[in-house]
N, C-alpha and C positions, 0 to 999 in steps of 0.2 A: 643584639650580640655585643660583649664588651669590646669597644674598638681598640686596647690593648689588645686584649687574644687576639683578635682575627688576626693581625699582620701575623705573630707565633702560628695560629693554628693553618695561614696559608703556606708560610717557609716549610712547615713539618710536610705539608702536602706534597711541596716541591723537594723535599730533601733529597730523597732517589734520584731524581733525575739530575739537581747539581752535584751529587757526589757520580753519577759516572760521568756527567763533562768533564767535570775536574780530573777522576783518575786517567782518564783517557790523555787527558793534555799533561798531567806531570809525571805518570807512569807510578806512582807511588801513592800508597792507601793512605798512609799520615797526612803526607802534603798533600791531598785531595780534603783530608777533613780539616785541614786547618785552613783550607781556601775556603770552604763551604764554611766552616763559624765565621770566618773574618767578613765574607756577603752578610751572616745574620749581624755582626755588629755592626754594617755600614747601612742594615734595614734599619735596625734599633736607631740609629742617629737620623734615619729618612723622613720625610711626611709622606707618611707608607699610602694616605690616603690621595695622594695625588698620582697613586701610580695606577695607569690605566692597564695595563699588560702585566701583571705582577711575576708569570711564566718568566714572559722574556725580558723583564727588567732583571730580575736574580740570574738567570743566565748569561747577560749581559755582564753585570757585576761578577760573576764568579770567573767567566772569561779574561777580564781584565789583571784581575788579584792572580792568574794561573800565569798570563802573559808574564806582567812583573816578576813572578816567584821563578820560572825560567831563564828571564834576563837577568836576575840577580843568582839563578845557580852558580857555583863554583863545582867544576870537574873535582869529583874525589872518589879515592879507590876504596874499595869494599877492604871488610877486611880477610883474608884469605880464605881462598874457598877449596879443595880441591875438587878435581873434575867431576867426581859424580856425590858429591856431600850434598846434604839439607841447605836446605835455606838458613844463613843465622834468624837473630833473634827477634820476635813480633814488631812490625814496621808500626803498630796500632795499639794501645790498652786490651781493646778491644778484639783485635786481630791478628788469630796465630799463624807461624810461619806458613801452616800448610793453609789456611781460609785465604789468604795474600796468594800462595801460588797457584790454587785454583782460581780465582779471581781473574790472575793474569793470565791465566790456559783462557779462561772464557769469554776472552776478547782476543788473546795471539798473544804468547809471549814473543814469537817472532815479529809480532805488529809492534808491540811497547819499543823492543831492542833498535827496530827501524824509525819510531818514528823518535825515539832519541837524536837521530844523528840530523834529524832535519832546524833548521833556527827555527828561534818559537815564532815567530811573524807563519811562515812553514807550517807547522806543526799547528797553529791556531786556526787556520783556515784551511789545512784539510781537513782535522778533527771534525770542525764545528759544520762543514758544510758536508763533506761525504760520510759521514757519521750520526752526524744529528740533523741533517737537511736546515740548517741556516741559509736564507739568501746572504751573496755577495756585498750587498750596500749594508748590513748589518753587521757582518764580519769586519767591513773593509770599515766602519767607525770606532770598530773595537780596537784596530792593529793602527789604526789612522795611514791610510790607504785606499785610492779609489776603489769602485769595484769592477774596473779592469785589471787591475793591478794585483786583485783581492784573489781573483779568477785565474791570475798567470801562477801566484802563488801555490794555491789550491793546485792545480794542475802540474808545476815541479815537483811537488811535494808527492804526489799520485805518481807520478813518473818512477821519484826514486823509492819508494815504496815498494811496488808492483815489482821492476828491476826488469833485466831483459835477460834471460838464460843462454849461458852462452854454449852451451850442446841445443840438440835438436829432443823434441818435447818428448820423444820416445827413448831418448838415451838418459833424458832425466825422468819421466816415467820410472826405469829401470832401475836407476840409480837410487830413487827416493824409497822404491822398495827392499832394496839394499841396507840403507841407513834404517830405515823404519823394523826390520828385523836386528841387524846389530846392535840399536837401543832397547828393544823388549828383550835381546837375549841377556847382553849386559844386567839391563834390570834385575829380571828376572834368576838369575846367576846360571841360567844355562850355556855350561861350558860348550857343548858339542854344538848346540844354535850358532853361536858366536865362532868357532871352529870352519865354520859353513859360508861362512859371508867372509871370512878374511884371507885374500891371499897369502902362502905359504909363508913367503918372505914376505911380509908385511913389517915396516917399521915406522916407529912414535919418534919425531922428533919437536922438540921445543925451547921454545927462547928461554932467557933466562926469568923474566917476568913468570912464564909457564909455569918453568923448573920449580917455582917457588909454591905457585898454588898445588901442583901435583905431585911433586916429589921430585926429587930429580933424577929417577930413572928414566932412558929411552928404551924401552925394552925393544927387540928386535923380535921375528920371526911370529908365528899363527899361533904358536900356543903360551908363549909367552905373553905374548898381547890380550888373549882370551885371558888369561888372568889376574891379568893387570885391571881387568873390566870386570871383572865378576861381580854383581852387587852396586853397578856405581852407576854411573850418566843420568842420575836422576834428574838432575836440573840442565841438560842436553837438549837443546832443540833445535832440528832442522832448520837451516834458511840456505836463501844466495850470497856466497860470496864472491863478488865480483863476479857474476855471472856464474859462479859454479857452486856444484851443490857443498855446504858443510858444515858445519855445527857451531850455536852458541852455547856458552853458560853463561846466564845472565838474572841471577837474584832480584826476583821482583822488578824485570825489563830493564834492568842495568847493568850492560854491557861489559862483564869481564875477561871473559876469554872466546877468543874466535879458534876454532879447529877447521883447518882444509885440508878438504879429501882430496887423494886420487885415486883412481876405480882402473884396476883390469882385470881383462876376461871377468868381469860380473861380479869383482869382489874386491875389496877395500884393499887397495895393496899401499898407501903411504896417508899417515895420518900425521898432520903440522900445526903445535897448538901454539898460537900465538896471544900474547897480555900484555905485551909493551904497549902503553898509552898512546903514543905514537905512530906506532903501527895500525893500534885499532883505529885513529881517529882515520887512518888515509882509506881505508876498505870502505867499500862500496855495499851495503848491505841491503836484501830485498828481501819481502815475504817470498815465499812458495803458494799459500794460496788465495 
């Protein structure tokens, strides 16, 4: 075989699997594939023939280039979204807004948004071990870090992940069935579904951040609200905030707006959308499942 090809025709082999380490650790389809070329330029410049593990030396490598591209992120805001709009515009040549949002359904858009807020040391070693089963001593040389240290990481990161629910599992049961109909009624544009799940007096209130991505109406009362939702929450996903159940939108696991519910007698009676930068950075966020 030409020993040109083979290093190309092993990377192609590997490609899959470095393009989901990468998307998994920068939550974005573009910076996943320009982590995965910049590995094949650092192949191209390697003596590919001295690499014994070619798997786990490109994982290696493509780890490191994720690490870097995190620590060199700059926080920036999307550009306006409102509450139940599309995704803007393709993150990829290759990749349109909707291939991007199922993409991120099919790992947790709730997991991307969470494991944003964790540091990339964080974020690199729970990815690479509770995701891809990496040992410790292999992570903890990527992050340069023992691997007990590699392990306390991992397991912080697991912690504020998972999150701890601050009702009892049966009042969030309840609750999640609640939200989970008020998003397919919204969806869906049925008013009277929506009508059903929302306390009477039910009201929307929001910051000014908010005000901006949704309009600045706070609409009051159940049917007002219902049609303020008709058609929209499409990019709305369930999570924990701060132990309680409530809603993000977050474009491709990038954290725009958080909404907290409050629930009585069995129904959405106060929705608070928050998008001040600052606020979102202090909340506390976890999967649901």
């Amino acid at each position: 075989m030409d020993e040109k090809k083979f290093p190309a025709e092993q990377f192609e082999a590997n490609r899959p699997h470095l393009k989901a380490v990468a998307y998994r650790m920068l939550g974005s389809q573009s910076e996943a594939e320009d982590a995965v070329q910049e590995a094949w330029l650092r192949l191209s410049r390697s003596d590919a023939g001295a690499i014994d593990n070619f798997g786990g030396w490109l994982t290696t490598v493509v780890a490191r280039i994720c690490l870097d591209m995190l620590r060199q992120r700059k926080s920036r805001r999307e550009e306006p979204l409102a509450f139940g709009d599309s995704v803007p515009e393709p993150a990829a040549p290759d990749a349109s807004p909707d291939q991007e949002m199922v993409l991120a359904d099919s790992i947790g858009l709730a997991m991307l948004v969470v494991l944003d807020t964790l540091t990339p040391a964080e974020r690199i070693a729970f990815v690479l071990h509770d995701m891809f089963d990496l040992p410790f001593d292999e992570i903890g040389a990527i992050i340069d870090r023992s691997p007990v240290a590699t392990r306390q990481l991992a397991s912080r990161a697991r912690r504020r992940v998972r999150g701890t629910p601050a009702v009892a599992d049966r009042d969030l049961d309840e609750q999640r069935a609640v939200v989970d109909a008020f998003l397919a009624a919204a969806r869906g544009g049925n008013f009277e579904a929506l009508l059903a799940v929302l306390d009477p007096d039910v009201v929307v209130l929001a910051d000014a951040a908010a005000r901006r991505l949704g309009g600045s109406t706070e609409p009051h009362g159940a049917e007002a609200v219902a049609r303020s939702f008709l058609g929209r929450a499409q990019a709305a996903r369930p999570v924990l905030v701060d132990g309680a159940l409530g809603l993000v939108v977050a474009p491709r696991g990038r954290l725009m707006l958080v909404v907290r519910l409050t629930f009585a007698n069995g129904k959405i009676a106060k929705m608070e959308g928050v998008a001040e930068p600052e606020a979102l950075a202090e909340m506390k966020l976890a999967t649901l499942d």
